[in-house]
N, C-alpha and C positions, 0 to 999 in steps of 0.2 A: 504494500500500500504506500502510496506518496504519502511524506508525513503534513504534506499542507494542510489535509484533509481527515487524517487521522484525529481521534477520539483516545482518549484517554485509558491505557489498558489494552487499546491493540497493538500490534504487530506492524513494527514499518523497515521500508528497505533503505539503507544509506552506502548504497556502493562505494562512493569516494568520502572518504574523512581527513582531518587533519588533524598534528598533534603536535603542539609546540614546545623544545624541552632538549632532551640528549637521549635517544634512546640506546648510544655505542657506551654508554657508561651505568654501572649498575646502578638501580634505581635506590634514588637516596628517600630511605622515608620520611614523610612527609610530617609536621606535625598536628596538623587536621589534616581532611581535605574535602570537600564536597562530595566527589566522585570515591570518596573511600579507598580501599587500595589497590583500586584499578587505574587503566590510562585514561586520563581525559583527552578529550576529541571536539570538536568544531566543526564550523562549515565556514567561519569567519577567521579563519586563522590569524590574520592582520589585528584585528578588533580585541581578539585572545589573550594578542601577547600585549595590547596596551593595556590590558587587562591586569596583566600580573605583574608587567612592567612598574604599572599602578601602584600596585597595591603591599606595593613590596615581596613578592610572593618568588622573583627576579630578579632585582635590581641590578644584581653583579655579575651575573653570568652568561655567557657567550648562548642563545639560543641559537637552534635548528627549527625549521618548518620539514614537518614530516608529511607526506600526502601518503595516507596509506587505502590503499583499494583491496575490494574483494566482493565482486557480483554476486554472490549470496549469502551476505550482509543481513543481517532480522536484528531489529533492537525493537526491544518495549517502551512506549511511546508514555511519557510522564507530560500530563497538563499540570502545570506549576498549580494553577487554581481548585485542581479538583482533592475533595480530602481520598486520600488513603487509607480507604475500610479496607477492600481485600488486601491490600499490601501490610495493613496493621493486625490482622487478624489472622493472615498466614505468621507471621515474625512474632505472635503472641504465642501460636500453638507450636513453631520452629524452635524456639527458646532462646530467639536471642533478644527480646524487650521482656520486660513487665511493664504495668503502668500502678503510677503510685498516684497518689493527691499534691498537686506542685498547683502553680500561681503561673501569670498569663500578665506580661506586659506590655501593654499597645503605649505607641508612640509613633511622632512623626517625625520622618527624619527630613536632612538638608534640603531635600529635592521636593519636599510636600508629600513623601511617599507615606503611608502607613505602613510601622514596621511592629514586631514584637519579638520580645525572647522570653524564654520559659524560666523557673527555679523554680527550686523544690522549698523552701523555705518562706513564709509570709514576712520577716522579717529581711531579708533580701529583697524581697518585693515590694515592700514598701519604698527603702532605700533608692532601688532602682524608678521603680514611679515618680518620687520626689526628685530627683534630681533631672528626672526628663521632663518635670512638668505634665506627666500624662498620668495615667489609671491603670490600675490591676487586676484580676479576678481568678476566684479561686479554680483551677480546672486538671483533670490527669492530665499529666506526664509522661513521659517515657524515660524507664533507665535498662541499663543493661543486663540483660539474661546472660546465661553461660556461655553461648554460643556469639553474643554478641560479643561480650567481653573479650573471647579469645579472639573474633575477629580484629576488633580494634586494636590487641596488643599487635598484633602484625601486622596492621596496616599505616597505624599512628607511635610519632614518641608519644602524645601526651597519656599521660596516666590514664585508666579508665573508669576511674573512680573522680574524675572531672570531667566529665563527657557532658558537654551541653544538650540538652532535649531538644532542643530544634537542629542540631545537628544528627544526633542519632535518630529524629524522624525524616529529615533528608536522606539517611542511607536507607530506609525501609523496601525503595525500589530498587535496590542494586540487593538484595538481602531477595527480596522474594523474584526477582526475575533469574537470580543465580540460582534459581530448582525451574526454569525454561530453558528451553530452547534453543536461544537466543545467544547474538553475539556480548549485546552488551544494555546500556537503557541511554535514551534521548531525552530530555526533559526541552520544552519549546519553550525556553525562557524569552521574555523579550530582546529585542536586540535594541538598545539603548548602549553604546558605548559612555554616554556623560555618566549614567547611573552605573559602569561597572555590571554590563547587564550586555549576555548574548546568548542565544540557543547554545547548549552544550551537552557534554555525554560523555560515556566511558567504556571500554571497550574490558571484558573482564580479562583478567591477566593469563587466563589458560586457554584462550580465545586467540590472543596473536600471533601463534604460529598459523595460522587462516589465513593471514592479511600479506598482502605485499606492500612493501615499504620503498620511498624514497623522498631523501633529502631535496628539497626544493628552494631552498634560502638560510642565510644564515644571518642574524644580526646581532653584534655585541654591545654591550652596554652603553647607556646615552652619553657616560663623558669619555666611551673609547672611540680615536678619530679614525680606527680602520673601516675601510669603505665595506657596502651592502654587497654579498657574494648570493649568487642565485643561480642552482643549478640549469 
């Protein structure tokens, strides 16, 4: 299925992808990451790397633009807007969440957007409310199950016993599309470059021996004055 037209939970084809990063060097774990500890992939690849460029996530090191292909390509199609019953409800009964009682903070950020982030604590949640000026309210959470936990030791340094709730519900589609089919998940984020915002995805790491790979650009750091190489 075209993913223009794709629905939430189906099955789409992305034959060509890109992935911006080093993949001739063993991968250094990450200390989040959205995509968990698979590769992340784009369609914007340009847009990607001002992305991380941004946001510090690169600042210093020499990236590659990877185009990786593979004509029978299937990823599970993630609408950022829709909630995640069956994704939450398979990872309930897999064992990698429980859900406890935690707090629920909206706020708006720089760009007029509404944002929130979760804790388990009312007392953290107030602190956090007061100081954004916004509101809180009581609502489950998600923390880590057994299986989640081991996941995150291997995919994150950070501890897992700090795992943000709206991060570990971020990884609940790479968690239940890893028991499909499937190459890897596409979430159809907006593409907004000001807001740090573009369709993106992950491709799971037993999955890339699949893909053909090539180097298509390479750019180093913004104060190094060696010039743009592009295969």
């Amino acid at each position: 299925m075209n993913h223009r037209n794709a629905a939430h939970g189906e099955t789409i084809s992305l034959p060509t992808v890109y992935h911006v990063g080093n993949l001739d060097e063993e991968r250094a774990v990450p200390y989040t990451s959205q995509e968990g500890g698979e590769l992340s992939i784009s369609v914007h690849p340009d847009v990607w790397e001002g992305i991380i460029r941004g946001d510090g996530t690169a600042t210093h090191e020499t990236l590659h633009t990877y185009e990786l292909s593979n004509g029978q390509a299937e990823f599970y199609y993630v609408d950022p807007t829709a909630e995640l019953e069956a994704e939450r409800a398979w990872c309930l009964d897999a064992e990698y969440i429980t859900e406890v009682t935690g707090y629920r903070v909206t706020f708006t950020d720089e760009n007029g957007d509404e944002r929130y982030l979760k804790v388990k604590d009312e007392g953290t949640a107030q602190e956090e409310a007061a100081s954004r000026q916004s509101r809180y309210a009581e609502e489950p959470i998600l923390t880590l199950a057994a299986k989640g936990v081991d996941y995150w030791n291997k995919a994150f340094r950070q501890a897992p016993e700090h795992a943000s709730p709206v991060l570990i519900e971020g990884l609940l589609p790479i968690w239940y599309a890893s028991d499909l089919d499937v190459d890897g998940v596409w979430w159809a984020e907006q593409l907004a470059p000001e807001k740090r915002s573009a369709p993106r995805g992950c491709i799971f790491q037993n999955r890339l021996n699949r893909w053909n790979k090539e180097i298509t650009g390479t750019t180093k750091p913004a104060f190094d004055d060696s010039p743009r190489s592009s295969a």
